[in-house]
MARTI-369995 format. One line per 3 residues: number of its first residue (from 1); for each residue x, y, z of C-alpha. Coordinates in Angstrom, 3 decimals. Example, Ala and Ser with C-alpha at 12.3 -4.5 7.8 and 13.67 -1.06 7.14 Angstrom:
<nodes>
1	12.300,-4.500,7.800  13.670,-1.060,7.140
</nodes>
This chain:
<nodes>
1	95.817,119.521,71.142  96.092,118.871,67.156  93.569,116.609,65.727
4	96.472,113.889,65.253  97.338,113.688,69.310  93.551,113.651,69.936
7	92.706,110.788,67.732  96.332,109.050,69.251  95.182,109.548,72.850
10	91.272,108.038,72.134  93.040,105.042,70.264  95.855,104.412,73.247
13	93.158,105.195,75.581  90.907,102.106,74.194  93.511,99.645,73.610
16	94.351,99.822,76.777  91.467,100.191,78.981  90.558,96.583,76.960
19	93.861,95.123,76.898  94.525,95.888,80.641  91.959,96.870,82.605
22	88.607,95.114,81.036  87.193,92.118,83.094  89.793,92.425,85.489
25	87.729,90.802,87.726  85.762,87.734,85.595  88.275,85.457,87.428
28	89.887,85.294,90.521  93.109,85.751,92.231  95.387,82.939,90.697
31	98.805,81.366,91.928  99.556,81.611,95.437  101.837,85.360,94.150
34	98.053,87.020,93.497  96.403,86.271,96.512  99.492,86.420,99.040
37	100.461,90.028,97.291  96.984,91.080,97.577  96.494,90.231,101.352
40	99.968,92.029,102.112  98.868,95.396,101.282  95.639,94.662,102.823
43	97.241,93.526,106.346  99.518,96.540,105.808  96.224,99.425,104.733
46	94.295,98.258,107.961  97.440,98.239,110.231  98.464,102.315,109.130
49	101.935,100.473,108.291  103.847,102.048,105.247  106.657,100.239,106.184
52	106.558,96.452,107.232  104.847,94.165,104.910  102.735,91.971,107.034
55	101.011,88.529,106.291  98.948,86.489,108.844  100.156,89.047,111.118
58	103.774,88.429,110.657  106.639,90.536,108.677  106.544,89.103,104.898
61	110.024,90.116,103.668  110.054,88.631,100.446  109.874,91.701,97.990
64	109.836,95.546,98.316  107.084,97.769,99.038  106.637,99.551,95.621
67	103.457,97.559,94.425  101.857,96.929,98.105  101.950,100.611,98.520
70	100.152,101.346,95.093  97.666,99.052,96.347  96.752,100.499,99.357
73	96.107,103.630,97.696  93.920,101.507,95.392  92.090,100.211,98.352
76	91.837,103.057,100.141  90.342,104.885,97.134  88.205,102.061,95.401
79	87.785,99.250,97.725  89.543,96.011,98.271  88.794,93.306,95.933
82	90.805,90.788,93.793  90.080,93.491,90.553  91.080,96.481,92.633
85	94.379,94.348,93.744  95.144,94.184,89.941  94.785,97.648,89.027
88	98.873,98.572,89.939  99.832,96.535,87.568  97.533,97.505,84.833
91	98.079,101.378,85.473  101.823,100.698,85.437  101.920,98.875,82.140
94	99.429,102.420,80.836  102.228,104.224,81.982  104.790,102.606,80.207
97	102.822,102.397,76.546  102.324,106.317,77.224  106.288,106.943,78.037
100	106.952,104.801,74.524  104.601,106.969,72.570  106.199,109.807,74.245
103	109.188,109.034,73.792  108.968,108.232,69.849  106.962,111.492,69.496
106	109.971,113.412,70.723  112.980,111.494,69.411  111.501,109.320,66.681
109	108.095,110.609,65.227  106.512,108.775,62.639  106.089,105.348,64.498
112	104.652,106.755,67.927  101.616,104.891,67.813  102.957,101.420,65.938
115	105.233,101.866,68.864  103.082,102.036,71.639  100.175,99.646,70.725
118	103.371,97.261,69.973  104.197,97.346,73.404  101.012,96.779,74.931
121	99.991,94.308,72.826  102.935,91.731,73.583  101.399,88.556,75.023
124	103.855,89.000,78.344  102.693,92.751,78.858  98.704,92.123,78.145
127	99.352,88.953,80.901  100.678,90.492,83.283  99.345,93.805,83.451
130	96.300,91.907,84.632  97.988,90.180,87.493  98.883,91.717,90.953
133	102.557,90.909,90.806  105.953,92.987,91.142  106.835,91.917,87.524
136	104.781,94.780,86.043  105.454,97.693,88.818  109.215,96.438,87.898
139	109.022,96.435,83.849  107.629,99.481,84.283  109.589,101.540,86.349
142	112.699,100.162,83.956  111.931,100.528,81.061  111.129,104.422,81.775
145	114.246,104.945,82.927  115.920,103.151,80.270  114.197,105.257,77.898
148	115.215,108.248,79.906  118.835,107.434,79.716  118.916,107.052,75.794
151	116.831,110.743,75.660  120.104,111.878,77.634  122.545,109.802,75.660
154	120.665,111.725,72.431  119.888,115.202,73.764  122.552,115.797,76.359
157	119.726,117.003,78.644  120.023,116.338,82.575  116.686,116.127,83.194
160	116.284,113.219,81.339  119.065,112.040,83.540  117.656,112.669,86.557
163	114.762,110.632,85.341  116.713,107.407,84.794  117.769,108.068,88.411
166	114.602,108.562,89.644  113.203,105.879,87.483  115.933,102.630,88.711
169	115.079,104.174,92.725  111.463,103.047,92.121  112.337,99.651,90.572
172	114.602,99.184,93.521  111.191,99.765,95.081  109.544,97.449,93.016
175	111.762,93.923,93.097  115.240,95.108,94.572  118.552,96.062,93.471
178	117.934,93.768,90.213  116.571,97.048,88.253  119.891,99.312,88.928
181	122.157,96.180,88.502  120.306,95.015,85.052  120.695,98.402,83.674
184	124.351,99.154,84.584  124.999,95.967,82.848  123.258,97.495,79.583
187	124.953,100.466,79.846  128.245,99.115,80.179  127.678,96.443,77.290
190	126.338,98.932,75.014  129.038,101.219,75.796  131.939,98.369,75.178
193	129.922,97.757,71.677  131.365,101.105,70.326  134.411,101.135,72.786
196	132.882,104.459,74.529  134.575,103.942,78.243  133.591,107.420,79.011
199	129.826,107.168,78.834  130.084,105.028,81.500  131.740,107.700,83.768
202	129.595,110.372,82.405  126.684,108.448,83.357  127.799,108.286,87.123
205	126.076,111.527,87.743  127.030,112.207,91.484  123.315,114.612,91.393
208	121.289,111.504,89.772  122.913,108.947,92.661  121.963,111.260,95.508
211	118.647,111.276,94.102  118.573,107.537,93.550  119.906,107.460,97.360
214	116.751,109.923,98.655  114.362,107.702,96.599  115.121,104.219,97.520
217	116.467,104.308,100.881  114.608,105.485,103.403  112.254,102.698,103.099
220	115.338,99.947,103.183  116.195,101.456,106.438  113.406,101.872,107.770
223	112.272,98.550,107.672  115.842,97.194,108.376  115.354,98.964,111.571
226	112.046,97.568,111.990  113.236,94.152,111.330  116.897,93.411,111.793
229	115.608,89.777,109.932  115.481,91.968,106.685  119.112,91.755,105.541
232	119.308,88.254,105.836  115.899,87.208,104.771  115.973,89.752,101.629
235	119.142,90.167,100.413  121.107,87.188,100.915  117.784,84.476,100.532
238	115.604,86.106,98.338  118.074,87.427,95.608  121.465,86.115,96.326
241	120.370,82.531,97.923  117.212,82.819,94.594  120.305,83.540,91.987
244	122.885,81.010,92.986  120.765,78.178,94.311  117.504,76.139,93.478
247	116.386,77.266,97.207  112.542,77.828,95.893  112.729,74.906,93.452
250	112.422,76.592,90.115  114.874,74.766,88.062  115.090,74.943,84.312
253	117.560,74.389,81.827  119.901,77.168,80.896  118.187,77.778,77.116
256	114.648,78.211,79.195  114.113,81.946,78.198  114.701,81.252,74.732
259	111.321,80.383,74.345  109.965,82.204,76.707  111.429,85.748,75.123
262	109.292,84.040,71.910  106.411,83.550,73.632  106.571,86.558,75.643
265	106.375,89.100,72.311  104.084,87.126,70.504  102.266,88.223,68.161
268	105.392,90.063,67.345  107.811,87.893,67.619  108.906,87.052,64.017
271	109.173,90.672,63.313  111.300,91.111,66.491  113.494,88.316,65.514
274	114.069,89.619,62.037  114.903,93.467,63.548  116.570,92.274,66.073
277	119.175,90.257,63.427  119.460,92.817,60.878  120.599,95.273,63.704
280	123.485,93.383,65.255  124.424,92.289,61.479  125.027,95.911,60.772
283	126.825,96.521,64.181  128.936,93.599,63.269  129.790,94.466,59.137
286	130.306,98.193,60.136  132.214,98.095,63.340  135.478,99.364,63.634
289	138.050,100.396,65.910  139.154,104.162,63.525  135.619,105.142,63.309
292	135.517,108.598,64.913  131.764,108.391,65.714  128.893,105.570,65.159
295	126.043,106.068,63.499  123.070,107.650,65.746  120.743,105.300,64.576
298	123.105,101.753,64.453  123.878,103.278,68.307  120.200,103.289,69.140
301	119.780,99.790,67.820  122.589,98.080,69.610  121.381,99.886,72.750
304	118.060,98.340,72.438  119.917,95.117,71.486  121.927,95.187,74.638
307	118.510,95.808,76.520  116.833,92.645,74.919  119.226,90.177,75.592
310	121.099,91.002,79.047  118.209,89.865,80.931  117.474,87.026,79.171
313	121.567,86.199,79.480  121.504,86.965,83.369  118.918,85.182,84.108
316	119.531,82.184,82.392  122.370,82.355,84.443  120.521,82.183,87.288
319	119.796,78.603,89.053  115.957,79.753,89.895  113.944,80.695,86.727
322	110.044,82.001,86.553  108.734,83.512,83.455  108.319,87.212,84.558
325	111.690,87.813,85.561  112.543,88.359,82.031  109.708,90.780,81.718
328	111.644,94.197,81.640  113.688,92.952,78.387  110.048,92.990,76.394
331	109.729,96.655,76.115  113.047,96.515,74.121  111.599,94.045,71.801
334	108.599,95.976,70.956  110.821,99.714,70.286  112.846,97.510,68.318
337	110.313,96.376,66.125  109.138,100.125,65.874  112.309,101.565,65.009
340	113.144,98.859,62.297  109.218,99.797,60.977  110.078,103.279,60.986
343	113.496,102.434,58.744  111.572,100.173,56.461  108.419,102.645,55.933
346	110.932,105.466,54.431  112.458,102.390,51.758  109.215,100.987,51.154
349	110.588,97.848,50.442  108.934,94.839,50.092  108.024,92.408,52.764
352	109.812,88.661,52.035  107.224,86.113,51.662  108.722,83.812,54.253
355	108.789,86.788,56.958  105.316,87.276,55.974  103.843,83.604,55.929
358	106.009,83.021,59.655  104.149,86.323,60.937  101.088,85.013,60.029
361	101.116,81.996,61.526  102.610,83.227,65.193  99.819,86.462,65.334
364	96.702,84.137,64.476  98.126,80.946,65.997  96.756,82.218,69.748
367	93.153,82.128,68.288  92.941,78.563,68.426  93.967,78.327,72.468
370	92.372,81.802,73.170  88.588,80.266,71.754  89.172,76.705,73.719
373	90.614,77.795,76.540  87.837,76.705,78.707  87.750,73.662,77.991
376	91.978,73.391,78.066  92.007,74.865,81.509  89.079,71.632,82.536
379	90.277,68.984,80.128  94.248,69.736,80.510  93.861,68.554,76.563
382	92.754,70.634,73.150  88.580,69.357,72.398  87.894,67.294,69.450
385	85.208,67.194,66.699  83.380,71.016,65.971  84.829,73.197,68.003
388	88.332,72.928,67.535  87.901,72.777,63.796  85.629,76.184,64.133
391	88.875,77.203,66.098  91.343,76.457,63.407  89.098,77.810,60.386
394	89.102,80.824,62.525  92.965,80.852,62.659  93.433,79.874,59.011
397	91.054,82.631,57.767  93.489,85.370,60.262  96.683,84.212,58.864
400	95.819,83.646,55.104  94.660,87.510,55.316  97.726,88.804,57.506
403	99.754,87.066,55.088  97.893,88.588,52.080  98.063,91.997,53.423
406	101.993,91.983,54.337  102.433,90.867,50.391  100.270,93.484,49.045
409	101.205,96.834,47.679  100.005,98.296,50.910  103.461,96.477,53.051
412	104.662,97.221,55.967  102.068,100.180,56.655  99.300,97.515,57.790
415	101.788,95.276,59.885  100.176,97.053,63.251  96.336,96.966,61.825
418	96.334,93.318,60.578  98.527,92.068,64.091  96.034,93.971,66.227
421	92.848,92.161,64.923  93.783,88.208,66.489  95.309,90.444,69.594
424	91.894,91.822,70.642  89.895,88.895,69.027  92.181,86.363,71.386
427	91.764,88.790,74.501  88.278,88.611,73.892  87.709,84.902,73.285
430	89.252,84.590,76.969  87.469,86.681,78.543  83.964,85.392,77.081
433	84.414,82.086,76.777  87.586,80.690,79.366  86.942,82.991,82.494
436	84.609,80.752,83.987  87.061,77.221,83.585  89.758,79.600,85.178
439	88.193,81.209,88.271  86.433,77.117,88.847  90.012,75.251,88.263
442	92.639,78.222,88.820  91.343,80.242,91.636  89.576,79.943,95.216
445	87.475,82.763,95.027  84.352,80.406,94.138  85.483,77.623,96.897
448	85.477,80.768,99.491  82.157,81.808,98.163  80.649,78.363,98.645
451	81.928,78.108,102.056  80.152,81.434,102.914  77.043,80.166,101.330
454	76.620,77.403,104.373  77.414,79.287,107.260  75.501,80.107,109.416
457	78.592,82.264,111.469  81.923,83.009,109.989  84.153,80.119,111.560
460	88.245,80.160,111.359  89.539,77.968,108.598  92.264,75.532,108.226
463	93.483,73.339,105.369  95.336,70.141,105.322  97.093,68.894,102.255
466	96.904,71.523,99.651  98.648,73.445,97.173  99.801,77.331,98.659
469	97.660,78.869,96.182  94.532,77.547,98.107  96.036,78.663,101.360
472	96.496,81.997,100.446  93.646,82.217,98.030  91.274,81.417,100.885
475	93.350,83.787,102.853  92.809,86.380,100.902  89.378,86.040,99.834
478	87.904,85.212,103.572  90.374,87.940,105.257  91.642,85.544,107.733
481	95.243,83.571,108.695  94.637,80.324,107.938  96.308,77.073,109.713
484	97.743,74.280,108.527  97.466,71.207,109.889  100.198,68.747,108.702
487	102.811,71.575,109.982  100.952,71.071,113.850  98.767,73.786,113.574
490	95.601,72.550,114.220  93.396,74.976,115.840  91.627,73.745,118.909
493	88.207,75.872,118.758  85.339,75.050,115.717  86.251,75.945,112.406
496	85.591,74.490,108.793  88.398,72.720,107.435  89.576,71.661,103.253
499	91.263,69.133,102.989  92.658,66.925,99.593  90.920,63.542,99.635
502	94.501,61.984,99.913  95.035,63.166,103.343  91.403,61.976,104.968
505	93.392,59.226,107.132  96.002,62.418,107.943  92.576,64.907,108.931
508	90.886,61.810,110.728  94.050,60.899,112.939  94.948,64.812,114.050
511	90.961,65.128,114.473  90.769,62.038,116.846  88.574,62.548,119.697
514	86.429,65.720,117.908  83.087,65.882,115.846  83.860,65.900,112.430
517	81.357,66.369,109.690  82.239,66.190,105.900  79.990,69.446,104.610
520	80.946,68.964,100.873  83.299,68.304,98.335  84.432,70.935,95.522
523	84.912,69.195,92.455  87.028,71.479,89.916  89.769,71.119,92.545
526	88.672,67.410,94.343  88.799,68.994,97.725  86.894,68.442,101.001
529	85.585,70.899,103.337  84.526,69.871,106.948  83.183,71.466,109.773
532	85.379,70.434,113.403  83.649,71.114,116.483  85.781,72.347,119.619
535	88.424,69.814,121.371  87.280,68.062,124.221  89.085,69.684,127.459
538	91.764,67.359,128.753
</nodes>
């Protein structure tokens, strides 16, 4: 190992065990995804069951097994906690910053490292890399194997084949048949862009299906077996029924991922934008029908053009949108930006003073939320007086010096240094100052551990009018199905009970005729917890 690769794999190796892996566990499980995720491969790890997810007892046939089965092995290895059920996704997105720097090291050295710290410093990567989700187990597994694919496009080498194969079986793993079907739609639109009908066929590789088949499904059949329920509960609710209809009430309007793409590759974004243009500009001025063969390097951009914006296309098509499904079309974003650094660092041309001002402003914009998120997540509203004027100095002084340093004689060459500085500052300013408001307002760990605190036995728990993500949350963190009382399930032994203040008349009419006693009241999320003695015996 040269001195170079050394000092590259300390540097990767510290940006991301910060980026991803530190303080996974300030805060707890968030959302009702975390927590019900996290339970799954628990129920599945004590139960010896590889192949039905399980929750409350019950087959959960919602999403594939990729991530539940990382987790087990987590558990199994480290222990089972709400840090340990985050790990997946934060080895996964390691994973995928190594196969970039890889990747750039073999096909386009120069940028390796701009490359990879790009990637893994996009505000949608850092995010969820730290959640236990099937976004990042998916992102990963696709953008491998779309880098895979352009290695065989450029090197004619079947291994790398093989690996695209191998790569879209696991994201069927991960989230379904949407990781095959997104990338045969790049393919084919990259391959129309140049009118090359035969890189289609060539990449039908009847070898790389096979494997693709071995890889992906034996689990599908096995659990189809297991549960004749899975076809219609999987396929045709959970993606066809999710695509067509607003069945799990996530409506947006069709432009939603317009901003989200923005947000999502922030601090980068500007830069993105700008490479993003100037490569289907030149697609567009040089195109033409005679031309025997394309330029490699105008091929390699549309390719990663075609990977940014299908997914963003498809699913705005879609009638159910969530921020992460777009996830797998950030990777593109970031190579992008590498490739059009790598371009600009041979011409050494200037940076324009608008690009540079706009770049500014998006990379040290996320101070200001990063240093008051606290008090956002408590207040819903931005603080006034001292601290958010400390904030905004803070941000000022970031993007007058980002701004200074892309005009400067030194260019393009800092772009990576002078981004990375509000990237770890931000990261870090959450994780001192905001984890506390989160795990009190966002998450049910500290609500579990209060309950704990007064018992004197464990007792069963039920809720009664609240949000999922303190169902499963509790679920989660107190190992335990959990009833619900407005839906009739209202258990008929003792058991501690929260309950929204709203619903008191609801909890004292389907409590009629038992002890009741209100033990406390958890203000960061006004809810109630009761202890119920046993019903009296008809």
């Amino acid at each position: 190992m040269t001195n170079r690769t050394r000092t590259d794999v300390l540097l990767l190796a510290g940006f991301c065990a910060f980026l991803f892996f530190y303080g996974l566990g300030q805060f707890g499980l968030i959302g009702a995804d975390e927590p019900r995720y996290a339970q799954v491969a628990r129920e599945m790890l004590n139960r010896h069951d590889w192949v039905t997810p399980m929750l409350g007892g019950h087959p959960w046939l919602e999403k594939p097994p990729l991530y539940y089965w990382q987790a087990m092995l987590v558990y199994a290895v480290v222990g089972i906690s709400d840090s340990t059920a985050r790990i997946p996704s934060a080895l996964d997105a390691t994973l995928l910053v190594v196969a970039v720097y890889l990747f750039f090291r073999k096909f386009r050295r120069g940028v390796e490292v701009d490359a990879a710290l790009i990637t893994a410093s996009c505000a949608a990567i850092i995010g969820y890399a730290r959640a236990a989700s099937m976004d990042m187990p998916l992102t990963a597994t696709f953008g491998i194997g779309m880098l895979a694919w352009w290695a065989w496009r450029e090197s004619s080498k079947r291994g790398y084949l093989a690996g695209f194969y191998a790569c879209m079986a696991l994201g069927m793993l991960a989230k379904g048949p949407v990781a095959p079907f997104l990338a045969a739609i790049v393919i084919v639109v990259y391959a129309a862009s140049f009118r090359e009908w035969r890189l289609i066929w060539k990449t039908l590789w009847l070898p790389g299906i096979l494997l693709f088949l071995a890889i992906s499904m034996p689990w599908y059949i096995a659990v189809q077996l297991a549960n004749p329920q899975f076809f219609r509960e999987f396929v045709l609710q959970h993606n066809l029924a999710r695509f067509s209809s607003n069945l799990y009430h996530h409506p947006e309007p069709f432009w939603y991922y317009i901003p989200v793409i923005a947000l999502a590759v922030v601090p980068w974004t500007i830069f993105v934008g700008a490479a993003a243009v100037e490569s289907l500009r030149t697609w567009w001025n040089e195109r033409t029908p005679v031309r025997p063969e394309p330029d490699a390097e105008l091929q390699f951009r549309v390719f990663l053009s075609s990977w940014l914006i299908v997914p963003v296309v498809f699913f705005s098509i879609s009638q159910s949108k969530l921020p992460g499904y777009i996830l797998p079309a950030v990777p593109a974003g970031a190579i992008m930006l590498a490739d059009y650094l790598l371009r600009h660092f041979e011409s050494n041309v200037s940076v324009p003073k608008g690009l540079a001002v706009l770049h500014s402003l998006v990379a040290g914009a996320p101070i200001v939320p990063a240093v008051l998120i606290g008090y956002v997540v408590s207040e819903h509203r931005l603080p006034g007086g001292r601290p958010m004027w400390i904030a905004f100095a803070v941000a000022f002084i970031l993007c007058v010096a980002i701004a200074l340093t892309l005009m400067s004689r030194a260019r393009l060459r800092m772009l990576r240094f002078v981004t990375l500085i509000p990237v770890v500052l931000a990261v870090a300013a959450v994780l001192k100052m905001g984890t506390t408001a989160i795990d009190q307002k966002l998450s049910t760990r500290p609500l579990a551990l209060e309950l704990a605190s007064i018992e004197t036995e464990k007792l069963p728990i039920a809720v009664c009018g609240v949000p999922r993500e303190v169902e499963y949350g509790l679920a989660f963190y107190r190992d335990e199905v959990v009833a619900r009382y407005e839906i009739g399930s209202v258990p008929p032994f003792e058991h501690l009970l929260v309950a929204s203040p709203a619903w008191k008349s609801n909890v004292v009419a389907l409590t009629r005729g038992r002890r009741i006693t209100l033990l406390g009241h958890y203000s960061p999320q006004n809810l109630d917890y009761y202890w119920v003695a046993v019903a009296a015996k008809p």
